[in-house]
N, C-alpha and C positions, 0 to 999 in steps of 0.2 A: 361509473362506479358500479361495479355487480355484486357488491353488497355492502351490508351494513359498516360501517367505518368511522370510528371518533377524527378522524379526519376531516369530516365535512361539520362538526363542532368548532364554535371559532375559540370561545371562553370558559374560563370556569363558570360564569355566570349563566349561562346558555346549556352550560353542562348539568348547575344545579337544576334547572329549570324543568330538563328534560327528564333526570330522576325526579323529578315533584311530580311532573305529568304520566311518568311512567304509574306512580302509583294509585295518581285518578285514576289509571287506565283498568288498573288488573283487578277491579271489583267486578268488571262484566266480563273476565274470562271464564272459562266453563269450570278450569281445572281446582277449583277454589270455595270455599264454604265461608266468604267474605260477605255479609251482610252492611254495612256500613266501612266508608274509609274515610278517614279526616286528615289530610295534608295538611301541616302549618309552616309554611316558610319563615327562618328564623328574621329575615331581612338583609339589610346590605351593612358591610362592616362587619369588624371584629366578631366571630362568634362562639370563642371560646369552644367548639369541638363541636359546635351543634349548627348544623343547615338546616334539616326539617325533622318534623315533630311527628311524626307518624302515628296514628291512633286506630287502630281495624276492633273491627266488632265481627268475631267469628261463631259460625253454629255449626257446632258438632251434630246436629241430629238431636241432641239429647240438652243439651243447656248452649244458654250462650255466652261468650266473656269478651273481654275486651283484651289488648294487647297494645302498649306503647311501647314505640321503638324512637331513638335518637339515630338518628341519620346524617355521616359527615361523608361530603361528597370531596374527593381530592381529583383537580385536574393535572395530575403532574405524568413523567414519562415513567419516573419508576421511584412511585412512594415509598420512602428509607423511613426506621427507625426514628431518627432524628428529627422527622419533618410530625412525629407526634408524642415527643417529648412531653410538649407544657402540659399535654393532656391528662390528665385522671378520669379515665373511663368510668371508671367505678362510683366516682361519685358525683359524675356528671347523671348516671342512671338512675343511682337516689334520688337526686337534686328534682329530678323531671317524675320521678315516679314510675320509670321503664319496666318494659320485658325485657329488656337488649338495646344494642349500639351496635351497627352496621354501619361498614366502610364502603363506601362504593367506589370504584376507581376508576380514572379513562384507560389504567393502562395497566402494567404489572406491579407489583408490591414484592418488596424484597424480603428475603428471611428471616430478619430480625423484626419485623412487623409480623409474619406469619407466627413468628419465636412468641412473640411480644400476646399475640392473642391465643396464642396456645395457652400460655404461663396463667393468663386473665379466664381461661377458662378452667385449667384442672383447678388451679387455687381459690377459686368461686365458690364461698360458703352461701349464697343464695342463690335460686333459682334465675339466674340471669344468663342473657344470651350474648354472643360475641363473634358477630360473624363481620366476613371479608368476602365483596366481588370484586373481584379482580377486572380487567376489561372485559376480556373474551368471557368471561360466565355471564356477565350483563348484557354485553352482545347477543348473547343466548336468548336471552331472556325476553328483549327488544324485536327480538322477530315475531313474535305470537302478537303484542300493541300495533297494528297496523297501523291504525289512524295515526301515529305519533310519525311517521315515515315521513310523510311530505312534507311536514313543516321543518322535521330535525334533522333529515337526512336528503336534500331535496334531490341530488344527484341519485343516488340508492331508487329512489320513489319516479327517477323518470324513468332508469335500466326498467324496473320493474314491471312499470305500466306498458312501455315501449315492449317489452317480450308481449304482457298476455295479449297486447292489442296482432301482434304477429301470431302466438297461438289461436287468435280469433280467426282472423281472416284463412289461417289456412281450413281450418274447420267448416269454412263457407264456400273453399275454394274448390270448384271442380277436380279430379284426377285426371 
């Protein structure tokens, strides 16, 4: 595998797991003013719209605040409209005390999902968020958490090591 791939994910469970881990991961990237991250995994079963509980403690230089996000992670090939029906976003965000609800996906999301979080956002009389990764933007994202390679992508993590050990050896190798 020469790169990143929700293919080498077997479950949605292994799927949740790896977003959970992603966002242990992204407090020690550079590009971020993350002081604190608190992952809470909702559990196994029914969970009503909610996987994890995400809570960052950010500083601007100037103050610090906090940020809760609800996080539903969908493993499917191409999340429809209908497969987030039962949900009420809006008052799933009350309910928890959020910043926002973020979708994450293994794969692409159809229009009427895209429709659906457009609608949730211009009609937003408070300050809430409503965002969508689709695969390939989280795939983006997954390449800068290094560490999360070997265990979640273990194919991806030998191509990988297998090249730089070949850019090694030529570096040592006579001309």
């Amino acid at each position: 595998m020469t790169r990143l791939d929700f293919s080498e994910i077997a479950n949605w469970q292994l799927f949740e797991d790896l977003v959970a881990q992603y966002f242990r991961e992204i407090k020690d990237l550079e590009d971020n003013n993350l002081t604190e991250v608190q992952v809470i995994n909702s559990g196994s079963g029914p969970d009503g719209g909610v996987d994890i509980i995400l809570n960052f403690r950010v500083n601007d230089s100037i103050v610090s605040y906090q940020r809760n996000w609800i996080i539903q992670c969908k493993f499917y090939d191409n999340l429809k409209k209908s497969n987030l029906d039962k949900l009420n976003i809006t008052t799933l965000i009350d309910e928890y005390e959020a910043s926002g609800y973020l979708l994450i996906c293994k794969n692409t999301v159809s229009s009427g999902v895209i429709n659906q979080f457009a609608r949730l956002k211009n009609n937003c009389r408070r300050d809430y968020h409503y965002e969508i990764w689709d695969g390939s933007f989280f795939i983006k994202k997954l390449y800068k958490t290094t560490d999360l390679h070997e265990h979640y992508f273990p194919e991806f993590f030998k191509y990988k090591t297998k090249k730089a050990e070949n850019v090694n050896l030529k570096s040592i190798l006579p001309e």
